[in-house]
C-alpha positions as semicolon CSV with decimal commas, in nm:
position;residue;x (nm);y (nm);z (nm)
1;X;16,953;7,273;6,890
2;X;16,921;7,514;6,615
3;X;16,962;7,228;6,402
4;X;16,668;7,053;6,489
5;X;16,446;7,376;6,507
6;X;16,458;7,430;6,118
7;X;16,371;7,090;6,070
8;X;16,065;7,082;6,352
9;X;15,905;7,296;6,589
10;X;15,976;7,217;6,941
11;X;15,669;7,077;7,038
12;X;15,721;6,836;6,787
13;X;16,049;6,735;6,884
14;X;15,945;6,701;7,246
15;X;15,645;6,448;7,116
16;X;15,937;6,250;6,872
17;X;16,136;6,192;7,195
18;X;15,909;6,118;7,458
19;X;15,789;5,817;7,189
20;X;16,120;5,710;7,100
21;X;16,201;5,673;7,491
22;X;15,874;5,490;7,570
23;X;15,859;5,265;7,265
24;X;16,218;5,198;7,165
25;X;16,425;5,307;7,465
26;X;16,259;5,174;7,776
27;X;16,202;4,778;7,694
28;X;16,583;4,793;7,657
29;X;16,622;4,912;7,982
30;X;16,667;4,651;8,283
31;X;16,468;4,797;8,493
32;X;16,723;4,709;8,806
33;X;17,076;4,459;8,680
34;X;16,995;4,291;9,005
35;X;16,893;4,312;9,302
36;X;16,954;4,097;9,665
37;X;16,678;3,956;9,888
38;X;16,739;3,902;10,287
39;X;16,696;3,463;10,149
40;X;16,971;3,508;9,975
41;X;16,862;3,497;9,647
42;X;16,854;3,761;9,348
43;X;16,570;3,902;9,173
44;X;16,600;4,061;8,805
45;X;16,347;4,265;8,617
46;X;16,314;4,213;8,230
47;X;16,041;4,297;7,990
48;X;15,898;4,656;8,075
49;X;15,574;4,731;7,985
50;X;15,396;5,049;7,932
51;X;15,016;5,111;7,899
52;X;14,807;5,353;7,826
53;X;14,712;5,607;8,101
54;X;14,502;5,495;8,305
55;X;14,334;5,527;8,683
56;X;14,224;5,345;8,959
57;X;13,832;5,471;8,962
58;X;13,584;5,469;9,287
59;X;13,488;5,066;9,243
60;X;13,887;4,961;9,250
61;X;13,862;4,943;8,870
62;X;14,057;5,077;8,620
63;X;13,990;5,309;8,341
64;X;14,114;5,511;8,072
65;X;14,153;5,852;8,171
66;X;14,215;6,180;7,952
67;X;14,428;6,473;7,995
68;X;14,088;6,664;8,100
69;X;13,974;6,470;8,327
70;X;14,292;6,414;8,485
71;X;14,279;6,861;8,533
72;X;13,958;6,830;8,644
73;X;14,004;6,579;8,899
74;X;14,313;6,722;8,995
75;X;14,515;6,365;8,897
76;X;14,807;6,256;8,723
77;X;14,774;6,238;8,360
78;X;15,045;5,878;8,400
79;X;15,051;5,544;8,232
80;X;15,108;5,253;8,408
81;X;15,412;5,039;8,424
82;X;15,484;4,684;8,406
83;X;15,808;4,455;8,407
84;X;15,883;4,054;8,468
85;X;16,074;3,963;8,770
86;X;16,294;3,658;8,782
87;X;16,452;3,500;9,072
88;X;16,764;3,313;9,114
89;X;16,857;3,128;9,397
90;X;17,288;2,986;9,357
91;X;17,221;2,801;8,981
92;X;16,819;2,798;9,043
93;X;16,681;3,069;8,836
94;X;16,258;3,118;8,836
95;X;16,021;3,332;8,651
96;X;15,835;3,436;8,975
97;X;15,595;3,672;8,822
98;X;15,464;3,810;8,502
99;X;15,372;4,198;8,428
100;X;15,415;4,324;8,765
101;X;15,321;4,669;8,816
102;X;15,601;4,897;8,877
103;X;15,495;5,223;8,906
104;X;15,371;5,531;8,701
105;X;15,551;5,701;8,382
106;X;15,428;6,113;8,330
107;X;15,243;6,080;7,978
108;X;15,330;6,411;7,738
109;X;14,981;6,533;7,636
110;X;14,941;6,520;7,246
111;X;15,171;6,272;7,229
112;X;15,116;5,934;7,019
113;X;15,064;5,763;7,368
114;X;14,803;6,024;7,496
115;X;14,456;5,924;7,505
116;X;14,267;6,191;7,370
117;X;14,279;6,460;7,065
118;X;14,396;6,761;7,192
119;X;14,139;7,082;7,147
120;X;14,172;7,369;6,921
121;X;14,422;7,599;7,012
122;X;14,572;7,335;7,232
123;X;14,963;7,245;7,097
124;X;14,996;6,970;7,399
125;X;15,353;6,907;7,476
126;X;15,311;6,941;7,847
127;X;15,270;6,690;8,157
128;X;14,966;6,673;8,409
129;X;15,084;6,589;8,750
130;X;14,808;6,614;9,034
131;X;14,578;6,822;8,800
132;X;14,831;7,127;8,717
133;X;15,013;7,159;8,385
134;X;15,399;7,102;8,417
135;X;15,616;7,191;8,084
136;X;16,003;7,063;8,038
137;X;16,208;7,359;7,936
138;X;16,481;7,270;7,664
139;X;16,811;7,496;7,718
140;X;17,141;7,493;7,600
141;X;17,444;7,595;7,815
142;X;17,768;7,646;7,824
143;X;17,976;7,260;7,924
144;X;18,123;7,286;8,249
145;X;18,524;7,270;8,329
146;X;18,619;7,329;7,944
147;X;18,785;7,625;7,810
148;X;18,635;7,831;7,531
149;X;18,800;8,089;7,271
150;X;18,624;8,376;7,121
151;X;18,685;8,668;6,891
152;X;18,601;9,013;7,060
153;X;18,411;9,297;6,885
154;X;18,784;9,480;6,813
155;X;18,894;9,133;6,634
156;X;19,058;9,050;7,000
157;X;19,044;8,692;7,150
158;X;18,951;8,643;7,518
159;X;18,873;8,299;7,706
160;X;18,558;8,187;7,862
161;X;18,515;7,888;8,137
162;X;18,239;7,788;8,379
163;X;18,447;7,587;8,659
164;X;18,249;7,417;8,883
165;X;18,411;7,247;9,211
166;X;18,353;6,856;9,292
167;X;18,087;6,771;9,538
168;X;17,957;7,145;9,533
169;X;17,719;7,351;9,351
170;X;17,967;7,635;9,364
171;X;18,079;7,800;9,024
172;X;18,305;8,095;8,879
173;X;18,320;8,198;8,527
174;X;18,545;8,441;8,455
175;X;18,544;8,611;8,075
């Protein structure tokens, strides 16, 4: 983490990686491997698609919309998602439809996908979900069920572990 801080300030790193994951990172996910219909066959998604935010307006039509307006409103500030599905039935396989919509991705204000330039004094690097301001806060912790040596102010070694039990949220360090 440090690492990265001397090269860029946060806020930059959180813009870096929210447009790697939307441009490079999601068309290579499959949206679902497969998935089984009650007929019998299977249907596959391929191709996601992500678009700039957008809403459904008054008239049923859609429109850009902008991280102020989205406050304003009290909306999501999201973009729209799209994949292919494909069906196979036994050794039958059909494109059944083209760009469906999927569902809604949080867009990171100030990013390279947000709509709008951000206003003075406003660093961006936050999410709008139903009008309020949501931030992602980067931490680094100790990894769990590993043990850890350290020197001691008096040049002593002691040992430091975070155990955590299966199928619980229990935990016990001991130091």
């Amino acid at each position: 983490m440090e690492g990265i801080l001397k090269t860029q300030s946060l806020i930059e790193h959180h813009f870096d990686t929210f447009k790697d994951f939307v441009i490079k990172d999601l068309p290579k996910i499959r949206v679902a491997k497969q998935v089984a219909l009650h007929d019998g066959s299977v249907a596959s998604f391929s191709n996601p698609q992500v678009q700039p935010p957008t809403i459904l307006d008054y008239g049923r039509e859609t429109k850009l919309i902008t991280p102020d307006a989205a406050r304003t409103r009290s909306l999501p500030y999201s973009m729209p998602v799209y994949a292919d599905i494909t069906l196979k039935k036994g050794e039958i396989q059909t494109d059944f439809a083209s760009q469906v919509f999927l569902g809604y991705l949080p867009c990171l204000v100030g990013s390279a996908l947000c709509n709008a330039k951000l206003k003075l004094g406003d660093l961006g690097g936050f999410y709008i979900v139903n009008g309020k301001e949501k931030a992602l806060v980067s931490q680094e912790r100790i990894a769990e069920n590993t043990l850890f040596l350290f020197q001691g102010k008096k040049q002593d070694l002691y040992v430091q572990s975070l155990c955590t039990a299966a199928n619980t949220s229990y935990r016990v360090s001991n130091k």
